[in-house]
C-alpha positions as CSV (number, residue, x, y, z in Angstrom):
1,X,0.0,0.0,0.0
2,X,2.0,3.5,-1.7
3,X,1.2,6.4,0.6
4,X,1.3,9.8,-1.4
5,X,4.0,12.0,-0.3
6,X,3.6,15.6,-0.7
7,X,6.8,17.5,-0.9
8,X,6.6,19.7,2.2
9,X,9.3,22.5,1.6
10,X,11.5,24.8,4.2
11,X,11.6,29.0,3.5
12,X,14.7,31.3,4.8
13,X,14.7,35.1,3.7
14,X,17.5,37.2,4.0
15,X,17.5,40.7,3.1
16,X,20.5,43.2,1.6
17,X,20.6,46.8,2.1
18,X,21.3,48.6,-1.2
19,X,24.9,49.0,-0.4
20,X,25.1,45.4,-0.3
21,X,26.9,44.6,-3.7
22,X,26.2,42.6,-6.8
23,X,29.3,39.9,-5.8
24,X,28.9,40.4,-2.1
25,X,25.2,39.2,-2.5
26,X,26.2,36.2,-5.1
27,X,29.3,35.0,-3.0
28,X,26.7,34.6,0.5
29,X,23.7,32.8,-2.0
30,X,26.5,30.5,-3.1
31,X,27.6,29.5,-0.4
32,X,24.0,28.6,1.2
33,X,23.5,26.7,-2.3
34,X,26.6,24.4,-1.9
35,X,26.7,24.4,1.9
36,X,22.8,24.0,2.5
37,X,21.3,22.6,0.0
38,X,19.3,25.4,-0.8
39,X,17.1,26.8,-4.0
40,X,16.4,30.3,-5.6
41,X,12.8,30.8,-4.3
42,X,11.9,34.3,-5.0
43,X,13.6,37.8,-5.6
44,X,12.4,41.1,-5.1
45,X,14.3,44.5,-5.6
46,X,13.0,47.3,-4.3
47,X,12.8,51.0,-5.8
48,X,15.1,52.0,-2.9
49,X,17.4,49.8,-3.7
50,X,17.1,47.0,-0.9
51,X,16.7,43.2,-2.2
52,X,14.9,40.5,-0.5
53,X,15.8,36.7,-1.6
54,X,13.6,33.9,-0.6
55,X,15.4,30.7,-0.2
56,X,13.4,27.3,-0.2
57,X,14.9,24.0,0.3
58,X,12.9,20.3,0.8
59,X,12.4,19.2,4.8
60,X,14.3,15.4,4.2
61,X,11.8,12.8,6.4
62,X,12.6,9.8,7.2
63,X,10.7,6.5,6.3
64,X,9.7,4.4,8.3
65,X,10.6,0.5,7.3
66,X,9.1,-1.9,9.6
């Protein structure tokens, strides 16, 4: 009997100031890729400048054998 598994997903946002550079901002998104496993979610710049980055990445359950 297959249960259905929904993938259930985990959100971080981080937010730069607009003096926060182009390579500064790359070089920190990086490293959570590679280190964390996370994904690209959602990006929004801001007309004063600021950014906000949404990160997602999936919640890893175990299952359950016996």
């Amino acid at each position: 009997m297959g249960s259905s598994r929904e993938t259930v997903w985990e959100f971080r946002e981080i937010s730069f100031s607009r003096e926060t550079g182009r390579e500064e901002t790359r070089e920190l998104l990086t490293f959570k890729a590679e280190r964390g496993r996370w994904e690209l979610d959602q990006t929004r710049i801001f007309r004063d400048g600021r950014k906000k980055i949404r990160l997602k990445r999936k919640v890893m359950r175990p299952i359950r054998t016996a």
